[in-house]
N, C-alpha and C positions, 0 to 999 in steps of 0.2 A: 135537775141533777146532771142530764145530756152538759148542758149550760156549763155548769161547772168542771165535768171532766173537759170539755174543751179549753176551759181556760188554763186548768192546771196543768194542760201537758205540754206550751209553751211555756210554763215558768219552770218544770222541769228539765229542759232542753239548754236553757239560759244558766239554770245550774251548774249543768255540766259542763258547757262549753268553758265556764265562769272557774269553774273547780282544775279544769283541766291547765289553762292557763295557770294558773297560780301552782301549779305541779312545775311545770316547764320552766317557769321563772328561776323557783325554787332550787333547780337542777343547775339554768342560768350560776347564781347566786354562787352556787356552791364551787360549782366548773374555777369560775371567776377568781373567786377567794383562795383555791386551792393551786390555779397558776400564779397567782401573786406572791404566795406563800413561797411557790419552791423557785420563781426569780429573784426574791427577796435571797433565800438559801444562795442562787448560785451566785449572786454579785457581790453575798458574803464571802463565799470560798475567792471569786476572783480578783476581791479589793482587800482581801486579810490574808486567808489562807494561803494560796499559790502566789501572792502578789510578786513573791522576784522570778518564778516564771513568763510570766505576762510581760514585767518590766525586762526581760532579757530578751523577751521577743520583740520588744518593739522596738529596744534599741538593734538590736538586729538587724531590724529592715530598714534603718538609717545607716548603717555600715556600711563604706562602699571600699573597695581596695586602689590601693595606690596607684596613680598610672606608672605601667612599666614598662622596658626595653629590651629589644631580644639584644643577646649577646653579640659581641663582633667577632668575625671570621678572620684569621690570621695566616699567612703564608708561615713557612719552616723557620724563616728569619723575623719575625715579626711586622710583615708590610702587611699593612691594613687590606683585605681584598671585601670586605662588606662589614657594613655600622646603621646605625639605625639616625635618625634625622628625625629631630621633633620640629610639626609645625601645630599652627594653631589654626582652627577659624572664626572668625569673630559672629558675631551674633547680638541681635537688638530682642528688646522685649517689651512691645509697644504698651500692656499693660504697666509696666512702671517705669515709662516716663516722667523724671522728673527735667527734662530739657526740653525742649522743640525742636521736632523733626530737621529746622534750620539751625539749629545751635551745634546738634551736634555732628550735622555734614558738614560744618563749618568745623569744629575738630577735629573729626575724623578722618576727611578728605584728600589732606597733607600726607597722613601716615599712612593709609588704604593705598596712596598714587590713584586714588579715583576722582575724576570730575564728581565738584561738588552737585553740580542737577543732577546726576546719573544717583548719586548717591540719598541725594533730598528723595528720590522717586522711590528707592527701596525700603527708605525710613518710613514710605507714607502708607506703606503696602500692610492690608490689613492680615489679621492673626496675629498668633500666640507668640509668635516666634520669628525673626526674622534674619534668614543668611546674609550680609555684607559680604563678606570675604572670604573664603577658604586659601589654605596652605602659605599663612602668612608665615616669616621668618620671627625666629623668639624674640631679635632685639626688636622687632615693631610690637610684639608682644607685649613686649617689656615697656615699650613708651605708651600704648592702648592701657595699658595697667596702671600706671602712674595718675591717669586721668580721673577712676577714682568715680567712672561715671556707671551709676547702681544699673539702668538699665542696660548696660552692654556688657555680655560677657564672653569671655574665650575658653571652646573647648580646642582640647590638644590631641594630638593623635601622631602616629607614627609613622614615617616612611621608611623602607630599605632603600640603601646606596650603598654603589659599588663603585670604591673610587678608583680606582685599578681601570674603569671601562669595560672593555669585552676583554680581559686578559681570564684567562682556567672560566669560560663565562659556563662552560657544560659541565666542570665540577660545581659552580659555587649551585647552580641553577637561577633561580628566583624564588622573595615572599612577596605574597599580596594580602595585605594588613585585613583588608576589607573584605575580603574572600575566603581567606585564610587558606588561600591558595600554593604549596608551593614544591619545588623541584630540585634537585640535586641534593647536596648536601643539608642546605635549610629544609629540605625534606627530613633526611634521615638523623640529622644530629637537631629534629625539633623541639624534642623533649629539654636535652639539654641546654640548648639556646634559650629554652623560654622558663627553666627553671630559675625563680627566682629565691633565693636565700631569705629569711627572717623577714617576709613580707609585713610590712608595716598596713595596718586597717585603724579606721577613722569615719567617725558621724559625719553625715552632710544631711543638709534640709532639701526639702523636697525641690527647690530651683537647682538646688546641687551646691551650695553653700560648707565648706566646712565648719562644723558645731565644734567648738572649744572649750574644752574641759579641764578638771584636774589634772586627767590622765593622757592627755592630748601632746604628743611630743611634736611643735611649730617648726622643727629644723626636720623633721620625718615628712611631713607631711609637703612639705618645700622641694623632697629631694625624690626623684625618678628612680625606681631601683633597678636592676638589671638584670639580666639573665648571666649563665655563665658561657663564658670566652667557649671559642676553637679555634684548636690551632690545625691545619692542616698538614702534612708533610708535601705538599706541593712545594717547590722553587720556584718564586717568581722569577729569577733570571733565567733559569734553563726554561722554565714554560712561555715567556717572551720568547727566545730562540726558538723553541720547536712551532710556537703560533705562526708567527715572522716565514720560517723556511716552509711549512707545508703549504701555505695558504702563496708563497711564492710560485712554485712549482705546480701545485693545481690550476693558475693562473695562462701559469707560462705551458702547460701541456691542455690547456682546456677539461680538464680533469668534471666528472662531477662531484665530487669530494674527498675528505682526504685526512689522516691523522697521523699524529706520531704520540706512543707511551715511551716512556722513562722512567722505568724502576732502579732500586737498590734489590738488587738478586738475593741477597744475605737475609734480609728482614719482610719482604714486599712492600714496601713505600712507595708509592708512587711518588717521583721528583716533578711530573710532568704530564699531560694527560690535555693535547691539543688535538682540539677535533674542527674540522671545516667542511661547510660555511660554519659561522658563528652569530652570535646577537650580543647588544648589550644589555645586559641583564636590567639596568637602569629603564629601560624601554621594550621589556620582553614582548610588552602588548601589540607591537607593531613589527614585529618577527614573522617570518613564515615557517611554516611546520617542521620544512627540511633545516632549518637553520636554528629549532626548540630543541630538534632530537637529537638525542644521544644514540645513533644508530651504532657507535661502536661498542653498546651492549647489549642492543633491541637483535640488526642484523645481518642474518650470517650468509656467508658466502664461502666458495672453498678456496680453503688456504693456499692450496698450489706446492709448488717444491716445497719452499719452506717446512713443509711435513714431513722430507724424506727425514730430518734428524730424529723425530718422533720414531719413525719405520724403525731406522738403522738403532736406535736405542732401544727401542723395542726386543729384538732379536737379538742385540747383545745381552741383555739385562736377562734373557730367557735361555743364555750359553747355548741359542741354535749358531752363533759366530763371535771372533771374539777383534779387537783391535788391527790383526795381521791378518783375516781372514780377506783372501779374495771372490769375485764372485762372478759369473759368469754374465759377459754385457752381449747379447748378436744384435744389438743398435735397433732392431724390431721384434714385434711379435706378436701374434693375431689369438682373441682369446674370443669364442663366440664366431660371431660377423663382424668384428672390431679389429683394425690394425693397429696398433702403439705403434708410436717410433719416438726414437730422441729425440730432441731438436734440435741436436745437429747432425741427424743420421747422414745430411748431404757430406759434411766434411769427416765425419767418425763412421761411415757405416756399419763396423763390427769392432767393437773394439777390443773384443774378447774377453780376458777373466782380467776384473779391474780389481783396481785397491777401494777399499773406502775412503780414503783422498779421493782420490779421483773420479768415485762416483759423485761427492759433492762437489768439487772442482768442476765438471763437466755437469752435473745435475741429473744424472744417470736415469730414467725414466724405467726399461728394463732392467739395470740392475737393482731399483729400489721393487721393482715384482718382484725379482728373484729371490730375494732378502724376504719380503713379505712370503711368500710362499713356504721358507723353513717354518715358520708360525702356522699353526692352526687356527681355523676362523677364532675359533673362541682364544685361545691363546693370545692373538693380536688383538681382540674386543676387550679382554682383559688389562691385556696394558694400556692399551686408550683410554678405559674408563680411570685407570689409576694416574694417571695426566691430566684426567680433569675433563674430557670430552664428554658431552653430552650432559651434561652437569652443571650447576651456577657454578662459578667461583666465588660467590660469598663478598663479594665486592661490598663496599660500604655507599653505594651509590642505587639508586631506583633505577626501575623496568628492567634489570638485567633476563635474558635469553637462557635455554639453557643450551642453545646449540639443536644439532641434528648430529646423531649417530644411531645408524641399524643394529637392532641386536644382531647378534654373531649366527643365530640359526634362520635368521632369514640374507645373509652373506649369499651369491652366489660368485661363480670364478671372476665374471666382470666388477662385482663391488668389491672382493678380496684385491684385483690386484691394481683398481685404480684407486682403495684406498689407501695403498703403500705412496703414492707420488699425491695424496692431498685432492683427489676430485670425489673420492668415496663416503666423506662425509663435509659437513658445514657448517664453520666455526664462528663466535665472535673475536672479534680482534681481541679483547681482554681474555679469552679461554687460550689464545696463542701466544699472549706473554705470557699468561701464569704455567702452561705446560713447558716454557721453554727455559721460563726462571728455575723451574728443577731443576735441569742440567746443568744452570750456571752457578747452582748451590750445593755440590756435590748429592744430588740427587733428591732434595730435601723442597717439596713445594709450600708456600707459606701465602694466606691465604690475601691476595693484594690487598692493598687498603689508601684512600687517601685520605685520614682523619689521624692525627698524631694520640695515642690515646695513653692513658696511664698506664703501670705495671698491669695495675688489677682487671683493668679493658683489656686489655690484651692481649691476657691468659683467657680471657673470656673470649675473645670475640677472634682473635687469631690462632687460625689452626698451622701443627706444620704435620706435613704428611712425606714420609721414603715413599720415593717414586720406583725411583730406580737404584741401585746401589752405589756408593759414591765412587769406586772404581769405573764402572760404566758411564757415571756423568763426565770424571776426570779425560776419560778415553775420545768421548763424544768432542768435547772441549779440545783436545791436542789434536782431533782429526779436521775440525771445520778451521784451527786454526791453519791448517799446516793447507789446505786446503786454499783459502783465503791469499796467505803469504807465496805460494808458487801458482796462485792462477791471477791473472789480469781483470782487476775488479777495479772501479770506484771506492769499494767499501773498505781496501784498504788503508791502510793509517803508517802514517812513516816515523811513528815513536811509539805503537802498540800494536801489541798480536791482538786481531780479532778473532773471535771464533763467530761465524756469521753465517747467512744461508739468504740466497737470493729468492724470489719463486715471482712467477707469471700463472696467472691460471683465467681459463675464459670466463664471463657471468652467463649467469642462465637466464634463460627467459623468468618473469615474474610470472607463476600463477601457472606454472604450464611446461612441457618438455622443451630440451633443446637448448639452444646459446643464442646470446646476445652476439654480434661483431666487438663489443669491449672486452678489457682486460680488467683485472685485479691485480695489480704491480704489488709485492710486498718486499721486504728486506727486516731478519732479524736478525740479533746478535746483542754479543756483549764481549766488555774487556774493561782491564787488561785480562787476557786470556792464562797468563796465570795467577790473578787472584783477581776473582770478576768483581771489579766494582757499580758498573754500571752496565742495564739491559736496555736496549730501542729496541723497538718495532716501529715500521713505518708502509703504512699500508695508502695506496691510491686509487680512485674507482674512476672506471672511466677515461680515462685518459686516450686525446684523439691526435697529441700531434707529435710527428718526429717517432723514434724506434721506443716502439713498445714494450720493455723488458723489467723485469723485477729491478735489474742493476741499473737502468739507464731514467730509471722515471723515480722509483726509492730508493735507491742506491748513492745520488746525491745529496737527499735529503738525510740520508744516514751518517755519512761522510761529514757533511756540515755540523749537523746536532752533534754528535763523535765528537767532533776538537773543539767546537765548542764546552759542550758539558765538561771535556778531559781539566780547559782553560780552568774553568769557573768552581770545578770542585778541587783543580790544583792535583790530579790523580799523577801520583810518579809513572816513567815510564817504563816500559819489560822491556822494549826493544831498542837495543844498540843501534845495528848496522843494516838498517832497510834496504831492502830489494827495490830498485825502481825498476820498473817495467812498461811495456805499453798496455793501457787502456784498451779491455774490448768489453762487449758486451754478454752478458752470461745470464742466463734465467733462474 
């Protein structure tokens, strides 16, 4: 009995192992049938039901778009100043070979200009893929393609050129295709430049083959589409001239840099917009830093005299004086532990109660305090900020500054009255044409620009803002000219009234109190002085040789660009019967 419970309880064990299994299988079984079942379902939905989803997908990822061009850059007149240049590179694909490594260095070689071994060694080189050539020209393109040979094929690509050279090279800046790097205007007008109109799309195979279809337009697919044009309002004649003279003059005074703008005071167009050093844009890559930057809107320095017209329109426009008002000049005078003096106190020591000619004539340093002083701090903070101090001008160009000005409750007597003569705050050059373009527009500042743009741009993108009243700019305007015409300047013109302002002012240390031994030479203005057509500024940093003066270092370069541009825009003249006089030097 023992006997037999021992053997039945191994066959019981074998049961169940036996029963267990054929559970699990059974589950197996089921699992199995029941995935089959709903893959069966889903490759019914994705080969019937959804089928032109799918089919749209995957034409889709054969879709490739067109290669295209950025648009070209245009001076005011239509000279080309940048275009885009298609090259190709060539390319072997050693899996379909159907020549020999020597057959087709023996075709190739001639149109490459490469020695055929140089080229036998590259055909032998293993991979998928293999570079011959980069940035061949289209017409070897075009002969590589006639050939007709399956394994070689050309991709295309884009270059910027600028056939101008380094002419406006800190408006146009630079693109870098491959970087997608870029600067000045091809910065800011990029959108536009790369918009392309009714982009044509088209199948390719996965080598990158175009797939042709019913719906396949062969003359679309042929043709490179392009972005849209700019035009700039730059003149390439006048901004040759202002390149030519400043870059003359920084040479000839050992200068370390140096610019001249030319605007249309009416509208803010910049005609002109030469900055040095320079670079060819063609070769940016090989530029140095000082010669990339556009410091004439990175930085600031202070303006010098040149601000007295700021002051004295200041205090006009606020009836603390008015056109006929005199003011009292004692040639010195100590504010703090600081003495002022004029800079010619040796031959003016007092000159007593002057005209406003005469303080610009001479460059009045106390009379422009005394003038500053009917203002209250904030009064005089007031109309600087409404000039545009401290603030972008809105320029159409990148990295623009927004300057240095102190608020008015942090003014004390020393920043009150050496910001009346231009040491009290720290402008960019483009903040000191567009404040001073108010005045040569009966008071009315219009926000600079050098991109020519439609109506509907324009009302967008340019503002015009009353500065001053147009009586007060009108005033301003007959005082720097009357100024100009009875004192002994350079800047005078012997067939137009200038309304102009010289200024000198020291640089300061970088990073720290105190002055450099340089100067900042500037000269601004415009004419004809009665109906301004044309604004210069002409600013020099640096300058080490010969008499250091706003008049004697910008004041040429004023002078020149002057009868130039007068030439070139053909401008009539206001003035009859010129004054000649002797030449001196004036700050």
């Amino acid at each position: 009995m023992r006997e037999r419970l021992r053997k039945r309880e191994p066959e019981n064990e074998t049961e169940k192992r036996n029963k267990k299994f054929d559970q699990i299988m059974g589950f197996l079984h089921i699992f199995f049938v029941g995935f089959m079942t709903l893959l069966i379902i889903y490759l019914f939905f994705i080969m019937v039901v959804d089928v032109g989803k799918y089919r749209a997908r995957a034409k889709s990822q054969r879709v490739g778009r067109i290669f295209s061009m950025r648009g070209d850059i245009f001076d005011r007149n239509g000279i080309k100043l940048a275009t885009d240049k298609v090259y190709s590179d060539v390319y072997a694909h050693p899996a379909d070979y159907d020549h020999s490594p020597e057959e087709l260095a023996k075709l190739l070689a001639p149109l490459l200009k490469m020695h055929k071994d140089v080229l036998l060694q590259k055909l032998k080189k293993p991979g998928p893929v293999i570079t011959l050539k980069k940035d061949i020209d289209r017409s070897t393109a075009k002969e590589i393609a006639k050939l007709h040979l399956r394994e070689i094929s050309l991709g295309k690509k884009n270059t910027r050129e600028y056939p101008q050279g380094t002419l406006a090279a800190h408006v146009l800046g630079y693109y870098n295709f491959d970087a997608d790097i870029a600067n000045g205007v091809e910065y800011t007008a990029k959108d536009k430049l790369e918009h392309v109109i009714n982009t044509v799309k088209y199948q390719k195979t996965r080598d990158g083959k175009i797939i042709y279809d019913f719906t396949t337009d062969p003359v679309a697919t042929t043709t490179n589409p392009k972005g849209e044009n700019v035009t700039l309002t730059i003149d390439a004649a006048i901004q040759h001239v202002c390149e030519k003279e400043i870059e003359k003059m920084v040479k000839e005074k050992e200068a370390l840099r140096g610019t001249v703008l030319v605007m249309n005071p009416k509208n803010g167009e910049i005609l002109a917009y030469a900055v040095y050093p320079t670079f060819d844009p063609n070769n940016y890559k090989k530029a140095t830093p000082l010669q990339l930057k556009n410091w004439t809107l990175t930085d600031v320095f202070p303006p010098g005299s040149t601000f007295k017209t700021i002051t004295v329109a200041s205090a006009m426009d606020l009836g603390k004086i008015n056109e006929h008002s005199t003011v009292l000049d004692t040639g010195k005078t100590t504010i703090g532990k600081w003495e002022i003096k004029n800079y010619d106190y040796d031959v003016h020591p007092y000159p007593g109660n002057i005209t406003l000619e005469y303080l610009f004539e001479h460059s009045s340093n106390i009379g422009s305090i005394n003038i500053a002083k009917t203002m209250s701090p904030m009064e005089f903070y007031g109309a600087l900020k409404k000039f545009g101090f401290g603030a972008k001008t809105g320029i159409d160009l990148p990295g623009e500054s927004s300057g240095l000005l102190p608020y008015w409750t942090y003014w004390d007597q020393g920043i009150h009255a050496t910001m009346s003569y231009g040491y009290g705050t720290s402008v960019t050059a483009i903040q000191m044409i567009s404040a001073v373009q108010a005045l040569a527009n009966n008071g009315v500042k219009v926000t600079p620009h050098v991109i020519k743009y439609s109506q509907e741009e324009y009302d967008n993108k340019i503002h015009h803002i009353q500065v001053v009243k147009p009586e007060t700019a009108q005033a301003i305007t007959r005082l720097l000219a009357a100024a100009i015409n009875n004192g002994r300047t350079i800047v005078k013109m012997d067939k137009y009234n200038v309304a102009a302002k010289t200024g000198t002012s020291r640089k300061p240390k970088e990073g720290g109190s105190g002055y450099t031994p340089y100067m900042y030479t500037s000269t601004i203005g415009y004419f004809p002085a009665s109906d301004p057509q044309v604004l210069i500024y002409v600013m020099v940093d640096s300058a080490k040789v010969g008499a250091i003066w706003g008049n004697t270092v910008a004041g040429p370069v004023f002078h020149e660009v002057a009868t130039q541009v007068a030439r070139i825009m053909n401008i009539k003249p206001d003035k009859v019967t010129p004054k000649q006089k002797k030449q001196t030097k004036e700050i």
